[in-house]
C-alpha positions in Angstrom: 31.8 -201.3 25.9 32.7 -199.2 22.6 34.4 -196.3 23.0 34.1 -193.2 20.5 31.2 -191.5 19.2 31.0 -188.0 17.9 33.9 -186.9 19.4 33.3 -184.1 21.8 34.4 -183.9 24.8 31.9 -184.5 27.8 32.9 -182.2 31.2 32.6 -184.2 34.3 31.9 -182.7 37.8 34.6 -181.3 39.9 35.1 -177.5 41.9 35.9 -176.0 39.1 35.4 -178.7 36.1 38.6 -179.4 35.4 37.7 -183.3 34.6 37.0 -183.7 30.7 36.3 -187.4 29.1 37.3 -187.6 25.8 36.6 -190.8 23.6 40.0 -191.4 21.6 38.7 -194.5 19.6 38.3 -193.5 15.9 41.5 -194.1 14.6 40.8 -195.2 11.3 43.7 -197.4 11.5 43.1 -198.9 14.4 42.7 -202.8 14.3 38.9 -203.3 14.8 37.7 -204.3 18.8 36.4 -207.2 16.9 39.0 -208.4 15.2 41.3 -208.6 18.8 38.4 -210.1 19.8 37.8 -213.1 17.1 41.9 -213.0 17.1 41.9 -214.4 21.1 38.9 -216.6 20.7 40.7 -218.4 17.9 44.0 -219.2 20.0 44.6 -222.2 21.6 43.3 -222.5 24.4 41.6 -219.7 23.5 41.2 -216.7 25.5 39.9 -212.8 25.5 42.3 -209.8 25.7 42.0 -208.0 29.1 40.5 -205.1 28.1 37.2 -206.6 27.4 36.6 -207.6 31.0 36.6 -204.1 32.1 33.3 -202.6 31.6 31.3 -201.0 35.0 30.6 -204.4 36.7 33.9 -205.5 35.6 35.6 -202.6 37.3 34.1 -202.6 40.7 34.6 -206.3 41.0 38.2 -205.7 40.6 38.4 -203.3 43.5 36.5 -205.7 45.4 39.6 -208.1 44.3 42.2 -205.8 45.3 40.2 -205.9 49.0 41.2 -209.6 49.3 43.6 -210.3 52.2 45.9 -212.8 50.2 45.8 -210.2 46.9 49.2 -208.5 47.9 50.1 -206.7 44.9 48.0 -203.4 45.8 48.6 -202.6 49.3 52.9 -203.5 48.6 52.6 -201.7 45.5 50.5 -199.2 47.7 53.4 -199.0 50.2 55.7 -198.6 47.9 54.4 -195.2 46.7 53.6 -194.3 50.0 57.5 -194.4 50.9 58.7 -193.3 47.8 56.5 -191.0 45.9 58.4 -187.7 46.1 61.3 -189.0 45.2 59.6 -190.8 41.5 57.6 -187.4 40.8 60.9 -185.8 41.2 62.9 -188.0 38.9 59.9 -188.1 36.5 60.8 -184.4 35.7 57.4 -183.4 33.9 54.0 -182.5 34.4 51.8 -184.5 32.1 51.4 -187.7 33.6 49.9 -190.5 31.2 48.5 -193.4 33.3 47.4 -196.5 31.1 44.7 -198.2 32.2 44.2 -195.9 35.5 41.0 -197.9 37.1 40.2 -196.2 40.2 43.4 -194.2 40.4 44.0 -194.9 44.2 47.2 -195.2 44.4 48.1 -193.1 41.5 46.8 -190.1 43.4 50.2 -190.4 46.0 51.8 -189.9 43.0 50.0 -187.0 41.9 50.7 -185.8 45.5 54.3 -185.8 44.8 54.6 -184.3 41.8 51.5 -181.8 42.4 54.4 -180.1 45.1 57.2 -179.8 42.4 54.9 -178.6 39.4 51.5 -177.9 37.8 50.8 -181.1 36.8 48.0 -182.1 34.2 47.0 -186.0 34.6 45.9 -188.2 31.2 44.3 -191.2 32.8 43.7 -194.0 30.0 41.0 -196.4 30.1 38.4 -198.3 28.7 35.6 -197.7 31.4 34.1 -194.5 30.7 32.3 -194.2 34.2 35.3 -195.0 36.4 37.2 -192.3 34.3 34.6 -190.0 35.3 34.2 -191.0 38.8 37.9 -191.1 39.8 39.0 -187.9 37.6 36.2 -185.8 39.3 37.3 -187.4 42.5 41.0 -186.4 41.8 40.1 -183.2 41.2 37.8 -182.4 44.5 40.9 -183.5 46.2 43.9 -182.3 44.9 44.0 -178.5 44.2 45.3 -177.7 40.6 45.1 -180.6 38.9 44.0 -181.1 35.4 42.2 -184.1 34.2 41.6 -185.3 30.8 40.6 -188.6 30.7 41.0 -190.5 27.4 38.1 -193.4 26.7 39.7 -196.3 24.8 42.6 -198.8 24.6 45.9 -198.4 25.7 46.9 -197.9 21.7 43.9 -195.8 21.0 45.4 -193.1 23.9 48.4 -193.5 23.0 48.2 -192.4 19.1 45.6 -189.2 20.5 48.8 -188.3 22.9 51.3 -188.1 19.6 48.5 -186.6 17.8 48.5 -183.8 20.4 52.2 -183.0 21.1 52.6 -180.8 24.3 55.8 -181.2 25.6 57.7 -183.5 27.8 55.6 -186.8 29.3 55.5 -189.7 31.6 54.0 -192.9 31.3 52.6 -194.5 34.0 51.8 -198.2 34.2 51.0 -199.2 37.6 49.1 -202.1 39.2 51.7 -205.1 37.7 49.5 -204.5 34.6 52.4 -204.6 31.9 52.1 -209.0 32.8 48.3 -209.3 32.2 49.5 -210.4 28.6 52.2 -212.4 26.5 56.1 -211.2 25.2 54.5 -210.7 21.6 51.5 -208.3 23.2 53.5 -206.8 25.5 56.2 -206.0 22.7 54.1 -204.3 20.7 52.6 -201.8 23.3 56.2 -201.2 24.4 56.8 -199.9 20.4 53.6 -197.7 20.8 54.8 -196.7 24.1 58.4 -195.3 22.5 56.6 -194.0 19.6 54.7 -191.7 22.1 58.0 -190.4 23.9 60.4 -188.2 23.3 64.3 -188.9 23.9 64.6 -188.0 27.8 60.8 -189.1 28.8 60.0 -191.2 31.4 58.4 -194.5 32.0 57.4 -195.5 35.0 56.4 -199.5 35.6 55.1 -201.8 38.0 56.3 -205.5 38.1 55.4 -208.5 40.4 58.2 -210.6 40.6 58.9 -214.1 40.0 57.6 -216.4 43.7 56.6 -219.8 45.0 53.0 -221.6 43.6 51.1 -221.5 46.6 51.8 -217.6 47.1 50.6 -216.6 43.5 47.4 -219.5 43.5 46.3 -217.7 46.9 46.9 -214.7 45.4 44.4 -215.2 42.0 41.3 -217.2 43.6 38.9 -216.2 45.9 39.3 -217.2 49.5 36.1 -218.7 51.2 33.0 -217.2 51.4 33.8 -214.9 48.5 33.6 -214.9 44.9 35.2 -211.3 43.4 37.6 -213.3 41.7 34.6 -215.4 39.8 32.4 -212.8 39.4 35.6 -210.8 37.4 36.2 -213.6 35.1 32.6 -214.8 34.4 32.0 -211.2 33.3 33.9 -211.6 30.2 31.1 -214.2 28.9 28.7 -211.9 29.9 30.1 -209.0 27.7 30.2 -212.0 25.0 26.9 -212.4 25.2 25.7 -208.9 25.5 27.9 -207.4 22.7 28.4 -210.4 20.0 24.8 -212.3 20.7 26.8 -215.2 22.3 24.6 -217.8 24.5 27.6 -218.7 27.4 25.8 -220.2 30.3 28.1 -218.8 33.3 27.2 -222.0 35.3 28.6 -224.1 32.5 32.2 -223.0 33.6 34.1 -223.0 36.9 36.6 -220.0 37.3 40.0 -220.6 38.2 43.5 -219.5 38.6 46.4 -221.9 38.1 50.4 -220.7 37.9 52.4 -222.2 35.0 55.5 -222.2 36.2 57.3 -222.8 32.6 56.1 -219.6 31.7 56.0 -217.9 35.5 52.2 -217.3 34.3 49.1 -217.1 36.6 47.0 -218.2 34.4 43.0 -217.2 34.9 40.9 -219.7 33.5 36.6 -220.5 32.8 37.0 -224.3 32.6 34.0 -226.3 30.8 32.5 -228.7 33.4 31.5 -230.9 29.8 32.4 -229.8 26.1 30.9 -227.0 24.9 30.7 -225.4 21.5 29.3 -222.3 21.3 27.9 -220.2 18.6 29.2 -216.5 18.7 26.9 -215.2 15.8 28.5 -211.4 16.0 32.3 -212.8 15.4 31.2 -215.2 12.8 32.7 -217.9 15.1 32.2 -220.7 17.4 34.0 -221.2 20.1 34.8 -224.9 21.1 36.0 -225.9 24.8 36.1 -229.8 25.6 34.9 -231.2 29.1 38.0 -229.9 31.6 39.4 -227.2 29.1 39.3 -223.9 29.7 38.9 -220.5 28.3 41.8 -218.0 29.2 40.2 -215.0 30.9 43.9 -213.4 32.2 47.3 -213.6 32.1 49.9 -212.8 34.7 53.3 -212.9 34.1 56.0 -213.1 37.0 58.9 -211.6 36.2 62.6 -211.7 36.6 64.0 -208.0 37.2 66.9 -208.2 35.1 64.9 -209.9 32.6 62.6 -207.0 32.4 65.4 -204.8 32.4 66.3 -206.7 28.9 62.6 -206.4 27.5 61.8 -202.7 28.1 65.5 -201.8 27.3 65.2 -203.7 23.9 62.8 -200.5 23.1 64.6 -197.8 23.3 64.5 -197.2 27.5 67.3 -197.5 30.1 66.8 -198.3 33.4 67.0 -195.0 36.1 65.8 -196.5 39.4 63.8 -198.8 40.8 62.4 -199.5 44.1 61.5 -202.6 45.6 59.7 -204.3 48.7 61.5 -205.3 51.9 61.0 -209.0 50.3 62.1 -208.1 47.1 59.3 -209.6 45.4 57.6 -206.5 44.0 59.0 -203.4 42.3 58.6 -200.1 40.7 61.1 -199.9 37.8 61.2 -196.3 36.2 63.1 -196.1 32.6 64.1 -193.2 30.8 63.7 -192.8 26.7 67.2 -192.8 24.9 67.7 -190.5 22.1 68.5 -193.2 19.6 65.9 -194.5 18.9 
């Protein structure tokens, strides 16, 4: 998918349209799709950055995924906001909520709940799938009375520079789903910059985090149980939006998806691995990509973290920790930081 076009806004359906898409990709500095894209490829192993996976196939297999009885992270972080969700929209204190890659928006919408009670609230939903923006903001909006929904089509960073372009008062950011670990320190660094950048001292960020746990726990977690294949159909998509959008020739049976954890980096690691070497040609990235017989391609990361270790790495960017709330197991939590003024 490429977001952007001609820049006007495109009114979705709802009681009283009050869904709006707009398509926030023509930054002219942004750092071309393609560039990330080559970038990735050329790592070693090398790999695809997250985003790319999540076109409309992509999107609906992940819901399937979240539907998979070992795949705990939704229905704890589920619970979570179930218990707790008044008390975050009251300590988020505003009503623009900023959501980075919202998906379906499920579980966001408790939230919404909450803080819909204390405020008008007017929800910016970013993501890269223009249909499931469309689908869940019109959904939102035929549900909960007086909300607002202007969904932004594009990356995290492409959002993120339209919010400070547009200035209107205090905001939240939202980053639910254990998302923040689907990519390394140096990635996750730099969207924590753009992040501050797009806050003012006193704003809120709000962030979901699976913790650190045992191997057999997180393998169950990221493969597909038997008799399905969510999990395999999610990371076999990225070759297919290879092919389809850089003229690549990936033959999906060529590779057999799997998840292993790397416990020196507490990294779930989702991998395409050759069943013989491959080198293939990716004509619209000028590159080829080479995988020997039993390597892999990196499809997804997940990192596991330690809570005062992300504590550290958040609060290295300007934030301090508020509150946080976590499972009766301790192995999942909500952390919500607030934006110092020094920074």
């Amino acid at each position: 998918m490429r977001p952007g076009g001609n820049g006007r806004a495109v009114t979705g359906p709802g009681p009283r349209a009050r869904t709006r898409i707009l398509p926030v990709a023509d930054r002219g500095d942004a750092v071309p799709e393609e560039e990330v894209v080559r970038d990735h490829l050329g790592r070693t192993p090398p790999g695809l950055p997250p985003w790319l996976g999540y076109d409309e196939a992509g999107s609906l297999l992940f819901e399937r995924i979240t539907e998979l009885p070992a795949y705990y992270l939704t229905r704890v972080e589920r619970a979570l906001l179930e218990r707790h969700s008044a008390e975050v929209a009251e300590l988020l204190g505003c009503g623009r909520i900023v959501e980075l890659g919202s998906g379906s928006a499920k579980k966001t919408r408790l939230l919404l709940e909450g803080c819909l009670r204390l405020r008008p609230t007017s929800y910016l939903p970013i993501d890269v799938d223009r249909s499931m923006l469309a689908s869940s903001g019109a959904a939102l909006c035929a549900e909960l009375d007086g909300l607002e929904v202007t969904g932004l089509w594009g990356r995290y960073e492409d959002g993120l520079d339209w919010l400070r372009a547009h200035a209107g008062g205090p905001l939240a950011v939202v980053f639910l789903g254990s998302t923040f670990g689907n990519a390394v320190r140096e990635e996750r660094g730099g969207l924590l910059r753009e992040i501050a950048r797009s806050l003012g001292p006193g704003d809120a960020f709000l962030v979901s985090a699976d913790l650190d746990k045992d191997r057999e726990t997180l393998e169950a977690c990221y493969n597909d149980p038997p008799g399905d294949a969510a999990f395999a159909g999610f990371r076999l998509n990225y070759l297919t939006r290879l092919n389809d959008l850089y003229g690549a020739e990936f033959a999906l049976d060529d590779f057999v998806p799997r998840a292993r954890y790397n416990a020196d980096t507490s990294t779930v690691e989702g991998r395409l691995v050759a069943r013989a070497d491959r080198a293939v040609p990716v004509p619209g990235l000028g590159v080829t990509v080479r995988v020997p017989r039993g390597g892999f391609l990196n499809v997804g990361y997940s990192v596991k973290f330690d809570e005062h270790g992300l504590a550290r790495e958040v609060g290295a960017h300007g934030f301090d920790l508020q509150a946080r709330w976590l499972d009766e197991d301790a192995g999942y939590g909500i952390f919500l930081f607030r934006r110092r003024g020094d920074g």
